[in-house]
C-alpha positions as CSV (number, residue, x, y, z in Angstrom):
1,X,133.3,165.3,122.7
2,X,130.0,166.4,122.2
3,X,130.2,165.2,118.2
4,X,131.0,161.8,119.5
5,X,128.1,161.7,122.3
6,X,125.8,162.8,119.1
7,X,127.4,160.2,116.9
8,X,127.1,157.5,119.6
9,X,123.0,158.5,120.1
10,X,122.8,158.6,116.3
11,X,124.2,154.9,116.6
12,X,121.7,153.9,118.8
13,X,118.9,155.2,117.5
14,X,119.7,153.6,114.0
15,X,119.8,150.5,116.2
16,X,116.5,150.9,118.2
17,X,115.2,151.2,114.9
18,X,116.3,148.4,113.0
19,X,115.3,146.3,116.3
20,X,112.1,147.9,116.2
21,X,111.7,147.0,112.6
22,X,112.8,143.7,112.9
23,X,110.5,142.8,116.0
24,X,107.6,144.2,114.4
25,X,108.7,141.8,110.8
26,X,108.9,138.7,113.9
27,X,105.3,140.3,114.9
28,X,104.3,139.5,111.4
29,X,106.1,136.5,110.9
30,X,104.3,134.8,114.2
31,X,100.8,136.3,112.7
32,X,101.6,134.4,109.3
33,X,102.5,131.2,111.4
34,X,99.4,131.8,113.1
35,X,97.4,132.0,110.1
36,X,98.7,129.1,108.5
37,X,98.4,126.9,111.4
38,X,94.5,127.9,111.4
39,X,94.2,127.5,107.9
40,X,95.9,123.3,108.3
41,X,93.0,123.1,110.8
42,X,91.0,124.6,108.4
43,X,91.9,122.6,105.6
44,X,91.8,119.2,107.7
45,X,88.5,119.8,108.5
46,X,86.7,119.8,105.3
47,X,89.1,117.4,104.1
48,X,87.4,115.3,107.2
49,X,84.0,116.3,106.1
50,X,84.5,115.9,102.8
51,X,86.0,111.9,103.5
52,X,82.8,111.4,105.7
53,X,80.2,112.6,103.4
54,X,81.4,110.4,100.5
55,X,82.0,107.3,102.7
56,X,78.3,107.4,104.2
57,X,77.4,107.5,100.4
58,X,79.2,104.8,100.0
59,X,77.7,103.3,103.0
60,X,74.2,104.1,101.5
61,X,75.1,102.5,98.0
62,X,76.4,99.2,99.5
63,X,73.1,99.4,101.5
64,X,70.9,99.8,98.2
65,X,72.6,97.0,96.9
66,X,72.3,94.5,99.9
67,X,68.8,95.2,99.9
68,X,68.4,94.5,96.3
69,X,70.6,91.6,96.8
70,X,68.1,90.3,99.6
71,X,64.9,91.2,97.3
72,X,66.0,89.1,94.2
73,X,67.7,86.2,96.3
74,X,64.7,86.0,98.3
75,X,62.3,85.9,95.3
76,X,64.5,83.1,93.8
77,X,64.6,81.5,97.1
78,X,60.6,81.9,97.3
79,X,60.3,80.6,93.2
80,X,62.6,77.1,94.8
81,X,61.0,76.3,97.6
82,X,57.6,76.0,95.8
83,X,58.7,74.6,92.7
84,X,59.9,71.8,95.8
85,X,56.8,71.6,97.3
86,X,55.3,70.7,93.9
87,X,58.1,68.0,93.6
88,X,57.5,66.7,97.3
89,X,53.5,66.4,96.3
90,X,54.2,64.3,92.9
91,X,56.5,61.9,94.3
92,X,53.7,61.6,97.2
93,X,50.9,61.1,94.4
94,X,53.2,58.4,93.1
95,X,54.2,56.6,96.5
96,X,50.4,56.6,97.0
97,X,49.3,55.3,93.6
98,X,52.4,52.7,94.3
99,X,50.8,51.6,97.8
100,X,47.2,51.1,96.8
101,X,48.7,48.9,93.2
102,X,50.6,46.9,95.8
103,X,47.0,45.9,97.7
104,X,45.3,45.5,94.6
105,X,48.0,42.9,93.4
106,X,47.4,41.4,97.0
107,X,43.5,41.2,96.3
108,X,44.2,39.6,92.9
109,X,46.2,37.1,93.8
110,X,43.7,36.2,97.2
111,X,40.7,36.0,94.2
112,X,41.3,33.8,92.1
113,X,38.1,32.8,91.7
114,X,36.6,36.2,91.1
115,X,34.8,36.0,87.7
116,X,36.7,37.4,84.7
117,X,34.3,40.2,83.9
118,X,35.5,41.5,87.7
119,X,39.1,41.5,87.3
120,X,39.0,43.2,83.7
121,X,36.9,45.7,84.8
122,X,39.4,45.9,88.1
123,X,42.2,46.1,85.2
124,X,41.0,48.8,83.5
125,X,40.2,51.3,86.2
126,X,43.6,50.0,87.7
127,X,45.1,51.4,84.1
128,X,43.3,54.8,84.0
129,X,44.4,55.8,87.2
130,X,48.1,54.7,86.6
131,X,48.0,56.7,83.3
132,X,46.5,59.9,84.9
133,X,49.0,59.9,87.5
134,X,51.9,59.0,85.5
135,X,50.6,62.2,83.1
136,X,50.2,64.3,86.1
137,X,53.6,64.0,87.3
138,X,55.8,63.6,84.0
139,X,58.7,65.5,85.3
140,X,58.7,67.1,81.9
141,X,55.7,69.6,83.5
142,X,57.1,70.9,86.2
143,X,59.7,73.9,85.0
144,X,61.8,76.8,86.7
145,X,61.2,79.9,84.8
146,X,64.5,80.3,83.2
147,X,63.6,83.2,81.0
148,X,62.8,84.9,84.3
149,X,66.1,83.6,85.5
150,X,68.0,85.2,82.4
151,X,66.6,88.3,82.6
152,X,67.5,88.5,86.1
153,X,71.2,87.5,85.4
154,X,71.2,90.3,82.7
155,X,69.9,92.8,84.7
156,X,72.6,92.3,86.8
157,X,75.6,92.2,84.7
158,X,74.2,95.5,83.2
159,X,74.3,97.0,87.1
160,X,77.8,95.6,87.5
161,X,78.9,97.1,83.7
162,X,77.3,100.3,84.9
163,X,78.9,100.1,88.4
164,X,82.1,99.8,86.7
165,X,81.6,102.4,84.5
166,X,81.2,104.8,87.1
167,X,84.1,103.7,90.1
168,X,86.6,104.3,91.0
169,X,85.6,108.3,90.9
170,X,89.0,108.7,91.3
171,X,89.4,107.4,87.7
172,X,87.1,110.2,86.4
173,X,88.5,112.9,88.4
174,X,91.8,112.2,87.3
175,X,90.4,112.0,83.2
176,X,89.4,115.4,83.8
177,X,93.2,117.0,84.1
178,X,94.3,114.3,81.2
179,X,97.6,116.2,79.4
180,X,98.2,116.4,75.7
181,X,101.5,115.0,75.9
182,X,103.8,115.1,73.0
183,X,107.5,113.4,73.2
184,X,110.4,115.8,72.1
185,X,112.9,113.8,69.2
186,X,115.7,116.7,70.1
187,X,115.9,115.5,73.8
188,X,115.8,111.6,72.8
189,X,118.8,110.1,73.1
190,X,120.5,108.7,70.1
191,X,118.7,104.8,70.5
192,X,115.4,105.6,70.9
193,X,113.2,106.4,68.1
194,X,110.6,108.5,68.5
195,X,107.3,108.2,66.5
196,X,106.5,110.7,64.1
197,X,103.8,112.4,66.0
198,X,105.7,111.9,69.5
199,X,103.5,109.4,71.1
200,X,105.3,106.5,71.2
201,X,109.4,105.4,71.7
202,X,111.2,102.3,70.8
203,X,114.6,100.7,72.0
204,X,116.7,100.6,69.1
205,X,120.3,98.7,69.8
206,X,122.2,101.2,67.3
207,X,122.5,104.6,67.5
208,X,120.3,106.6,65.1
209,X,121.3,109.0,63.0
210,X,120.3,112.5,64.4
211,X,121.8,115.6,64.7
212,X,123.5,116.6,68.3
213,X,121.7,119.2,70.3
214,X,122.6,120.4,73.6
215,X,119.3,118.8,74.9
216,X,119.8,115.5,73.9
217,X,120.6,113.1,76.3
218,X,123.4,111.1,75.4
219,X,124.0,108.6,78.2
220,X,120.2,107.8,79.6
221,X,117.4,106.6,77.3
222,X,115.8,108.8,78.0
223,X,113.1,111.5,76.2
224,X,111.3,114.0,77.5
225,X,107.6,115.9,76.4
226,X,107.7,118.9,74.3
227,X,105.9,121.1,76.7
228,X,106.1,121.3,80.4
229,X,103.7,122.9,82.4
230,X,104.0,125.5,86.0
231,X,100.4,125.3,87.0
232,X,97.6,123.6,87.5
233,X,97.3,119.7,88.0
234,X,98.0,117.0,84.8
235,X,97.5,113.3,84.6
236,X,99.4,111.0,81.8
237,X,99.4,107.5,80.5
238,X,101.3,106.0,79.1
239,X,101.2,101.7,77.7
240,X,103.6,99.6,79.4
241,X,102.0,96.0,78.0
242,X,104.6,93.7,77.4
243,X,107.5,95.4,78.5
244,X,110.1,94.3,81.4
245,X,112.0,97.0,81.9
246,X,111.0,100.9,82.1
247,X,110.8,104.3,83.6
248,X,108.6,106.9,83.6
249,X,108.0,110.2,85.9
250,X,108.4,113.5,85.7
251,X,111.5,116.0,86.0
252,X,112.6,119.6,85.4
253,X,114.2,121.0,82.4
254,X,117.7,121.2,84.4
255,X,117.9,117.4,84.8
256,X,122.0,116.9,83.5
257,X,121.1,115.3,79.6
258,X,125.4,114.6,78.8
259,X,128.2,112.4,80.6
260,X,128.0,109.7,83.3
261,X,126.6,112.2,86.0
262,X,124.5,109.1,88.0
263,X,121.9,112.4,88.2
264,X,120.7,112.2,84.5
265,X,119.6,108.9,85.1
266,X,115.2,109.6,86.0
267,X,114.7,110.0,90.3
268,X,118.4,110.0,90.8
269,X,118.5,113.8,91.1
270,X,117.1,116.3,93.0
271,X,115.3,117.5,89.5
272,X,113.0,114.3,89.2
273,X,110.7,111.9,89.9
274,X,110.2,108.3,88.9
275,X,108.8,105.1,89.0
276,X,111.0,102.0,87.9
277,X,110.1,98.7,86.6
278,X,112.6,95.8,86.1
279,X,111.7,92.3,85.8
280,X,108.8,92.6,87.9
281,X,110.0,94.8,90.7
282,X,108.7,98.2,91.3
283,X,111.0,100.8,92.7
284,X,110.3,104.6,93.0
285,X,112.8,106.7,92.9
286,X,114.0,110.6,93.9
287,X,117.1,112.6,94.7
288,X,119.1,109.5,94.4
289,X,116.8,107.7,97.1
290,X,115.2,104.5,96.7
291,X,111.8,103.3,97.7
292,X,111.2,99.8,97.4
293,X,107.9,98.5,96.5
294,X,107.8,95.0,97.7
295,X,103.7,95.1,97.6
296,X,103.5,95.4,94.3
297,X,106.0,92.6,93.1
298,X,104.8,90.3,90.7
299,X,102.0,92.4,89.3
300,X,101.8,94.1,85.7
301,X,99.8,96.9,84.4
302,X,99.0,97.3,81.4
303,X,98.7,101.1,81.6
304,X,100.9,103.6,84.3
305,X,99.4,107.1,85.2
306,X,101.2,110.3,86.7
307,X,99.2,112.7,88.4
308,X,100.6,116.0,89.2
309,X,99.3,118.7,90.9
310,X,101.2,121.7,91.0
311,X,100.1,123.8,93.7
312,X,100.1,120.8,96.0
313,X,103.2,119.4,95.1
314,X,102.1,116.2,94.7
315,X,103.7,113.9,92.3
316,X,101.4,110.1,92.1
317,X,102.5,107.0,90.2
318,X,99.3,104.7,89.4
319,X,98.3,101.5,87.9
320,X,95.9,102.6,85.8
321,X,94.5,99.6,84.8
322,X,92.5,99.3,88.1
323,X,93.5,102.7,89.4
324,X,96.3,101.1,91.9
325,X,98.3,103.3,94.0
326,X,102.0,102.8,93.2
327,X,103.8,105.6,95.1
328,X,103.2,109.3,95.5
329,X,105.7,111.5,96.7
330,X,104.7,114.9,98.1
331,X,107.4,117.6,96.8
332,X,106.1,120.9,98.6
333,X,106.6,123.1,96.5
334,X,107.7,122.9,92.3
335,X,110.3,125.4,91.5
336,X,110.4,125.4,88.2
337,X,108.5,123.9,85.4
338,X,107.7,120.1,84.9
339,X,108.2,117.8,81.8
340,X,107.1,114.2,81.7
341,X,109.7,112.2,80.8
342,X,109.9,108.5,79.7
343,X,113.0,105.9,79.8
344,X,111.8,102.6,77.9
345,X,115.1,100.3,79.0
346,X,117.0,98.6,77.4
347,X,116.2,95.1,75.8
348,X,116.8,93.2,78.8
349,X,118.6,90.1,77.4
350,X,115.6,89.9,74.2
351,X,112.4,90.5,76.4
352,X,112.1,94.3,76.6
353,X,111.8,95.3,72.5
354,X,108.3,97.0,72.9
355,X,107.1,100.5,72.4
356,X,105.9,102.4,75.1
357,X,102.9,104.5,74.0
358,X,101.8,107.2,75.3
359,X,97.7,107.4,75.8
360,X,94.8,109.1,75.6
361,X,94.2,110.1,79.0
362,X,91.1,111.0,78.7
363,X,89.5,107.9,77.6
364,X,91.7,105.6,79.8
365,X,91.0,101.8,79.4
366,X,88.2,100.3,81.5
367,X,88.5,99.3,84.8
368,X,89.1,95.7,85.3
């Protein structure tokens, strides 16, 4: 009897402990929560102070430029208004000189009889004044300064050029994390050909030659990059000029490469992300769902950008060209590691037979 009594305390006491254990692992759970919840607040507040500051510099550089704006349209305005205050005064000389002609023709004609010695001396004084005032109002005399103007008009397309060389910032932030990306031939499928160095693949409408390898893809055109990365953010280009149909992204080694699994095709799984482009439609893509783009319809970039960032788990399709948002899904957290991966289409009834080209991130093409 007693043994059991013992046995039944023991019992308990194991179970008073694990409770214990467990409230005190709920204690620390709620702390962590805590934490967290004060480090969002945290993080939103110099995010928020951070999006102020750079938006009153903005604020400050459109106010440099109005002014300057003001300054050199006011100067012009100043350079006009005289230049048509000279105008006003010559056509006055001349309606003048046309008035006092008309009473001198009147006089003529009412003296008749004035000797002829008079009226050629009246003649000649009447000439000299006509010829001085036609001199001193020869339209001819009276110039804008157009060198002036042309140096302003250069100055100002060298701001603009120099403007543009330095927004967006987002374009230079993003050149800073630019990947060396090199495309793998073993993952290609069979009808794309990959370029010697791996920076470019072409649609090719028969199968090429090349030897079967577990990690070729054999149903999706697709190819992925040599190296993947697990840290850290990345950004890509890649040329897209000319083409009507592609898709590029990013996806994890795991991505199903063989049969008709719908999940080898790029966004259609869990394991990646895409952008899609067909025919002037814009669709992004991942685990299978589908996010229509219907803002973007119609327009074509030259260049497409991935941005990746790893600890934020942030995957961004851009237009590169003028650094246009596409889509950008927020992933939370990577769990293994990330290859960028490219599908160039088929050729889309003749229209769609151009490389796409991966780029030099780095030195992205200016900013239209």
């Amino acid at each position: 009897m007693s043994s059991k009594v013992g046995g039944k305390a023991s019992h308990e006491e194991v179970l008073l402990k694990h409770q214990q254990h467990l409230q005190r692992q709920r204690d620390g759970i709620a702390f962590r929560m805590k934490k967290l919840a004060a480090k969002q607040a945290e993080i939103t507040k110099k995010t928020n102070a951070v999006k102020e500051k750079i938006r009153k510099k903005y604020e400050d550089m459109k106010r440099v430029l109005d002014e300057d704006l003001k300054i050199t349209l006011t100067q012009l305005d100043t350079e006009y208004e005289a230049t048509e205050k000279l105008m006003e005064d010559r056509i006055e000389d001349c309606y003048h000189l046309t008035q006092e002609l008309d009473q001198e023709l009147s006089n003529i004609s009412a003296q008749v009889k004035t000797e002829e010695i008079q009226i050629q001396r009246l003649f000649a004084l009447s000439e000299t004044r006509i010829s001085e005032t036609l001199k001193r109002t020869d339209p001819n005399t009276i110039q804008m300064d157009e060198f002036k103007h042309e140096q302003l008009l250069s100055l100002t397309i060298n701001l603009l050029l120099f403007i543009r060389s330095q927004v967006p910032v987002t374009k230079k932030l993003l050149q800073t994390y630019a990947a060396n990306v090199v495309l793998d031939a073993e993952t290609a499928h069979p009808k794309l050909i990959i370029s010697p160095n791996g920076d470019s693949v072409t649609y090719a409408d028969t199968w090429q030659d090349v030897p079967e390898t577990l990690s070729r893809f054999d149903t999706t055109l697709n190819v992925i990059s040599q190296q993947g990365f697990s840290e850290g953010r990345q950004y890509w280009e890649v040329d897209v000029s000319g083409k009507t149909y592609w898709e590029l992204g990013l996806t994890y080694p795991s991505i199903p490469r063989k049969g008709n699994e719908e999940d080898s095709w790029l966004g259609r799984g869990k394991e990646s992300w895409c952008v899609e482009y067909f025919n002037g439609d814009y669709t992004a893509w991942h685990g299978g769902v589908q996010h229509e783009l219907p803002l973007l319809a119609g327009r074509q970039f030259t260049r497409i950008g991935v941005y990746c960032s790893f600890p934020g788990g942030l995957v961004c399709f851009i237009g590169a060209d003028t650094v246009t948002p596409l889509h950008c899904f927020c992933a939370g957290t990577f769990t293994d590691t990330l290859h960028q991966a490219v599908c160039p289409g088929h050729d889309n009834e003749g229209t769609n037979w151009k490389s796409i080209k991966v780029c030099d991130a780095s030195r992205s093409a200016p900013v239209l």
